[in-house]
ChimeraX commands (.cxc) that place a marker at each C-alpha (Angstrom):
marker #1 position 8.97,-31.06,28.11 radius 0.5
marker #1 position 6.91,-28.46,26.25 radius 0.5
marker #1 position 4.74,-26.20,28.28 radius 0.5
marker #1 position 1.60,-24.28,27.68 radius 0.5
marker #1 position -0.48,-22.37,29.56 radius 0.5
marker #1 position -4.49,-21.80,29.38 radius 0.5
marker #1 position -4.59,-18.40,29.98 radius 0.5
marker #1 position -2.60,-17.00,27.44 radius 0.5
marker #1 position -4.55,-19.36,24.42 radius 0.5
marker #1 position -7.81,-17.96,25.94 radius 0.5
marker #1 position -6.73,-14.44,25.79 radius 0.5
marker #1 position -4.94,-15.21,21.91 radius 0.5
marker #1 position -8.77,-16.88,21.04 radius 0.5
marker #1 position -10.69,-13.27,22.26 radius 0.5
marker #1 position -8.00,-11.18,21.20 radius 0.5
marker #1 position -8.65,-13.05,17.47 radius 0.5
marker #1 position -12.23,-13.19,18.02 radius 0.5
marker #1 position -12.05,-8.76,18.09 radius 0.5
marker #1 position -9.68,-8.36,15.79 radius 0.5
marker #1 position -11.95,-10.71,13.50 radius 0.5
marker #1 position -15.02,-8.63,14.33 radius 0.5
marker #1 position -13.51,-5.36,13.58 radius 0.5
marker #1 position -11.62,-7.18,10.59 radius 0.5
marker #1 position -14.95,-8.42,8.97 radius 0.5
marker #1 position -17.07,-5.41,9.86 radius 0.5
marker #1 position -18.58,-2.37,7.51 radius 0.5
marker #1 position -15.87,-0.87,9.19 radius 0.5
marker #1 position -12.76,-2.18,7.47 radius 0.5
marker #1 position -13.02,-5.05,4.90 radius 0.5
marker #1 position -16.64,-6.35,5.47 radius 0.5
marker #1 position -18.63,-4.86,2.36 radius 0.5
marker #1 position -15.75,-6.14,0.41 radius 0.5
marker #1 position -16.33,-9.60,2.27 radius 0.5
marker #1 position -19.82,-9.97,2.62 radius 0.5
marker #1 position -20.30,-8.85,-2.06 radius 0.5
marker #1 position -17.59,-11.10,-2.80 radius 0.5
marker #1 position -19.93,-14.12,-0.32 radius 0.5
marker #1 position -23.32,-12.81,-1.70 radius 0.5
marker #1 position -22.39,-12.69,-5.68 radius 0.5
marker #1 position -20.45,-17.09,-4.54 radius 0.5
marker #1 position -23.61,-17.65,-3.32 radius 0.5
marker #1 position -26.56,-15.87,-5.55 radius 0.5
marker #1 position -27.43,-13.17,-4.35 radius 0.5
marker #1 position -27.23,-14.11,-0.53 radius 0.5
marker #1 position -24.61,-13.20,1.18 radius 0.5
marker #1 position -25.45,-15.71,3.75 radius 0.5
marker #1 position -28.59,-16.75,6.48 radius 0.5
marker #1 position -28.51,-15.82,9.94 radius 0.5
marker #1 position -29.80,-19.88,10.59 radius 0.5
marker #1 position -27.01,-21.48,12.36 radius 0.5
marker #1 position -24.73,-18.85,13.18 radius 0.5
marker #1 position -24.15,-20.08,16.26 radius 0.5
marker #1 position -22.65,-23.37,15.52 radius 0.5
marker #1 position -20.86,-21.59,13.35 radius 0.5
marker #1 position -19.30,-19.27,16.01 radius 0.5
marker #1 position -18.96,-22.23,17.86 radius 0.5
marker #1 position -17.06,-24.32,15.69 radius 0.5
marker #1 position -14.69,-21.00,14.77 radius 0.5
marker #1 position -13.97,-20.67,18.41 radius 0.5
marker #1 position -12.81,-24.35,18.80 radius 0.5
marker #1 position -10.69,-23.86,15.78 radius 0.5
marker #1 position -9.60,-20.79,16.89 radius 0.5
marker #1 position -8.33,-22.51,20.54 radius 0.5
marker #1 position -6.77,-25.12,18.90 radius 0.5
marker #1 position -4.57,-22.98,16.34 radius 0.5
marker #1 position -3.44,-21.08,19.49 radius 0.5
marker #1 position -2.78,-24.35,21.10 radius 0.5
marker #1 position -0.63,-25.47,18.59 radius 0.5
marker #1 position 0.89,-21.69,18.56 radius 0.5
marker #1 position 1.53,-22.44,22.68 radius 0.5
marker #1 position 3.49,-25.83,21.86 radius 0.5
marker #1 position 5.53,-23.61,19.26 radius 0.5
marker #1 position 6.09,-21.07,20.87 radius 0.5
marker #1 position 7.50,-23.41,23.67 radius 0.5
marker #1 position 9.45,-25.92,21.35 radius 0.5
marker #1 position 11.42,-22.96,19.89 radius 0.5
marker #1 position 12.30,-22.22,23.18 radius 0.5
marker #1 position 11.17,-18.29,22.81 radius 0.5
marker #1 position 11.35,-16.42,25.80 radius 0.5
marker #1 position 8.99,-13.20,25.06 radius 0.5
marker #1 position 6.65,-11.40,23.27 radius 0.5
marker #1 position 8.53,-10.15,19.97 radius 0.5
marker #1 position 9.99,-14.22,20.11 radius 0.5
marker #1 position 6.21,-15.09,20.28 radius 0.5
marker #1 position 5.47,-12.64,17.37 radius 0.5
marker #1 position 8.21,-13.93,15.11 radius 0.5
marker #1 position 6.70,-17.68,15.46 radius 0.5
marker #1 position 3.72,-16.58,14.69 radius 0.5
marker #1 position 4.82,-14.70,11.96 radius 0.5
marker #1 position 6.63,-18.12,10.53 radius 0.5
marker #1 position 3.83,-19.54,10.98 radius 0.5
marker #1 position 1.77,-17.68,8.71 radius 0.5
marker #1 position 4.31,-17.24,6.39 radius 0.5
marker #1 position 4.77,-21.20,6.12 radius 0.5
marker #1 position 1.08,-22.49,6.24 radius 0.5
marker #1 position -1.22,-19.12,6.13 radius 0.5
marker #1 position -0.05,-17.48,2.91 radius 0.5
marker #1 position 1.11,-20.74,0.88 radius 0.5
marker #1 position -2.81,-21.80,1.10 radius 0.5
marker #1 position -3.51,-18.32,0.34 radius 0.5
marker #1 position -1.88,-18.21,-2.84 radius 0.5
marker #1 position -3.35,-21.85,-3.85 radius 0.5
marker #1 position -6.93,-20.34,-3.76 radius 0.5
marker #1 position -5.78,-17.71,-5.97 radius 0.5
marker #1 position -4.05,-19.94,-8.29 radius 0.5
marker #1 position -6.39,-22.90,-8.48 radius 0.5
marker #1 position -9.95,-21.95,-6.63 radius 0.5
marker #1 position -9.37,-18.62,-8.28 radius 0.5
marker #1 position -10.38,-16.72,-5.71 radius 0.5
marker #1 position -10.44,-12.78,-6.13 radius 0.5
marker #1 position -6.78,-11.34,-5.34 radius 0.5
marker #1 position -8.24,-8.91,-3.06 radius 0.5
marker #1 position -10.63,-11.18,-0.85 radius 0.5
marker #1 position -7.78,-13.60,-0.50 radius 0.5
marker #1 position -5.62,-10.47,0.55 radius 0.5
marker #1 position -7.99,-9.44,3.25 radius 0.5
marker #1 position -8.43,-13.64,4.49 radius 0.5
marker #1 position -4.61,-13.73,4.36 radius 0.5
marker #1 position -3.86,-10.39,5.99 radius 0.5
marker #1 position -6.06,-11.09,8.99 radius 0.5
marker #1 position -4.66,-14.59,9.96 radius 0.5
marker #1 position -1.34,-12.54,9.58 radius 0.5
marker #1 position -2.40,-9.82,12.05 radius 0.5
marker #1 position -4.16,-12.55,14.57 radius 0.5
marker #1 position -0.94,-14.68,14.58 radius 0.5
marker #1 position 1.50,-12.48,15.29 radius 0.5
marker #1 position -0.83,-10.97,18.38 radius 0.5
marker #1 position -1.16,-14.23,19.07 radius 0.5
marker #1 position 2.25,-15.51,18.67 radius 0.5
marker #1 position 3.09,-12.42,21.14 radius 0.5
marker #1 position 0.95,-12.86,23.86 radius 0.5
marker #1 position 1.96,-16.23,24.08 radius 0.5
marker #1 position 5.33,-14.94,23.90 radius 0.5
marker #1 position 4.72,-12.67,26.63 radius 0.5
marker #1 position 3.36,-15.19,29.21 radius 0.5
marker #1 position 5.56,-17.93,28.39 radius 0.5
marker link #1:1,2 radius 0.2
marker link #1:2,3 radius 0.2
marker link #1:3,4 radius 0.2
marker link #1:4,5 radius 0.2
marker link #1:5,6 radius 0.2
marker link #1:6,7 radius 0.2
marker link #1:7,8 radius 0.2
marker link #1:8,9 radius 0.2
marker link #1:9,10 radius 0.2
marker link #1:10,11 radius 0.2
marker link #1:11,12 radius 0.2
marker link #1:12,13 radius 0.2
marker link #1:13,14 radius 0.2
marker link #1:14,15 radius 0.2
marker link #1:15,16 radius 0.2
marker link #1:16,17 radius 0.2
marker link #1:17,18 radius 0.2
marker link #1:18,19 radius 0.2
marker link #1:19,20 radius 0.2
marker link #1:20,21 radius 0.2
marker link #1:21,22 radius 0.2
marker link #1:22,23 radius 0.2
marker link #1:23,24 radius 0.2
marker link #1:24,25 radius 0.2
marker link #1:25,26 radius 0.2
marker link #1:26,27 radius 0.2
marker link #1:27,28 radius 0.2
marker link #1:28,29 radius 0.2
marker link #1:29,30 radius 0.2
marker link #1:30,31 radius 0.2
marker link #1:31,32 radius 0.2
marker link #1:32,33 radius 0.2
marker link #1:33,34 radius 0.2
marker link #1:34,35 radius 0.2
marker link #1:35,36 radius 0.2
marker link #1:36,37 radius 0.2
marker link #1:37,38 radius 0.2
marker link #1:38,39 radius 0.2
marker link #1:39,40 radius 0.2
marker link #1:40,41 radius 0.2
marker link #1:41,42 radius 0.2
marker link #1:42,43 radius 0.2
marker link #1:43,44 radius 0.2
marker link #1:44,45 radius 0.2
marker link #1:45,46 radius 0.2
marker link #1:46,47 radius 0.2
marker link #1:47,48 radius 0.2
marker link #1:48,49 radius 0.2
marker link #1:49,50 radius 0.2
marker link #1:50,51 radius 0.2
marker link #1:51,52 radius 0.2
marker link #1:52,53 radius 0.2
marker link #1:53,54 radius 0.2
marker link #1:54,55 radius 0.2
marker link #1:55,56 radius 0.2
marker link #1:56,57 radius 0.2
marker link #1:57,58 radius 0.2
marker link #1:58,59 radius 0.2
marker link #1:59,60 radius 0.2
marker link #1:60,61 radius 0.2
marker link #1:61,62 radius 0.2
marker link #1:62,63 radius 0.2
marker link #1:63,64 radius 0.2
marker link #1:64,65 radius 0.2
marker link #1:65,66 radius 0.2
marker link #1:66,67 radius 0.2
marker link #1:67,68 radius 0.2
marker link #1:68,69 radius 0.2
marker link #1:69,70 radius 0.2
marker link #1:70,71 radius 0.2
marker link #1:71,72 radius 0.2
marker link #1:72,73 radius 0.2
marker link #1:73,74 radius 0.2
marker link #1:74,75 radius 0.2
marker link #1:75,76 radius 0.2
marker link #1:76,77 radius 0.2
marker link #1:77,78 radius 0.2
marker link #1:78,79 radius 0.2
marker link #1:79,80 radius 0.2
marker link #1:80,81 radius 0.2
marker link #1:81,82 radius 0.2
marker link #1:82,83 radius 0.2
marker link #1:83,84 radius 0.2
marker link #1:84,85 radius 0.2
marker link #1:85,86 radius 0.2
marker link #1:86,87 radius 0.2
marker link #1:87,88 radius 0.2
marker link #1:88,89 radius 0.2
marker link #1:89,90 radius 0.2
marker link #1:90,91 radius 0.2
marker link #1:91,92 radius 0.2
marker link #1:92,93 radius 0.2
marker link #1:93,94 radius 0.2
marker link #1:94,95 radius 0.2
marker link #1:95,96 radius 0.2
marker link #1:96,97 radius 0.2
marker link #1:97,98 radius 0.2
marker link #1:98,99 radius 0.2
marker link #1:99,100 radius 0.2
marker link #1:100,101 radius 0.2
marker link #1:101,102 radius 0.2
marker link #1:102,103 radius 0.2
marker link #1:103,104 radius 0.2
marker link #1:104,105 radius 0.2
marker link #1:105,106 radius 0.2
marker link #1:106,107 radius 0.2
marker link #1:107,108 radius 0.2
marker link #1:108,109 radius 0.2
marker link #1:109,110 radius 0.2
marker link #1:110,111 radius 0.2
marker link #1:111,112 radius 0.2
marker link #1:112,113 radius 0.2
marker link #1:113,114 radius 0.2
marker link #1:114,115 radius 0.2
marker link #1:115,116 radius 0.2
marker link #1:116,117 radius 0.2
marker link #1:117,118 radius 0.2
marker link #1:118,119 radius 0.2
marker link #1:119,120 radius 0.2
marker link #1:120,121 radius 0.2
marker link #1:121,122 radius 0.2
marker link #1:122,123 radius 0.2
marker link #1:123,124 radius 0.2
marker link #1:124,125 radius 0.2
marker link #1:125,126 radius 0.2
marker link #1:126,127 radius 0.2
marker link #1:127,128 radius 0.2
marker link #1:128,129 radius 0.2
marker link #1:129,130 radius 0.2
marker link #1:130,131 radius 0.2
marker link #1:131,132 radius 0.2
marker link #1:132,133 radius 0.2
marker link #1:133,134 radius 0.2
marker link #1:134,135 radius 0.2
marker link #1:135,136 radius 0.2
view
């Protein structure tokens, strides 16, 4: 029977939710981000009306990726944190970059905003994939 616990896809979620933040901010990548958003959209790079189901509905999908991570992490029968780390590393190399590549190929989507979409969901999975590692 595969296990999972709640604590570690809780921790995974915030951990995501930071690294997205920082990820996303003026800081690192998010004047790249928010042009490449504004110049899709008009002009705008987006209204502040409705963030917060927005949030919302990130944070659900963000649980449930980690959820699935948990089952993963458990069905491989990994046993630690760099185990964790090298699911989550598959994972995003079998789902996360393959979809990444599609949007450059057929949505055309810049290289280098694709790069910093892909690049994230690399660096929250293999956290993730880790501290699920770690506690399981």
């Amino acid at each position: 029977m595969y296990t999972i616990s709640f604590w570690p896809i809780l921790v995974s979620a915030v951990v995501a939710f930071v690294i997205g933040a920082l990820w996303y901010s003026p800081v690192l990548f998010g004047k790249e981000w928010m042009g490449y958003l504004a110049s899709r959209r008009g002009g705008a790079a987006g209204s502040a009306s409705g963030m917060w189901q927005r949030y919302l509905v990130q944070i659900v999908m963000t649980l449930i990726m980690f959820v699935i991570m948990g089952f993963a992490v458990s069905a491989s029968g990994s046993t630690g944190t760099a185990d964790g780390a090298l699911v989550g590393f598959l994972a995003w190399l079998g789902f996360m970059l393959p979809t990444a590549v599609t949007n450059v190929l057929w949505k055309e989507e810049p290289f280098k905003i694709s790069l910093i979409e892909t690049v994230n969901n690399l660096v929250i999975l293999v956290i993730g994939g880790a501290i699920i590692g770690a506690w399981h």
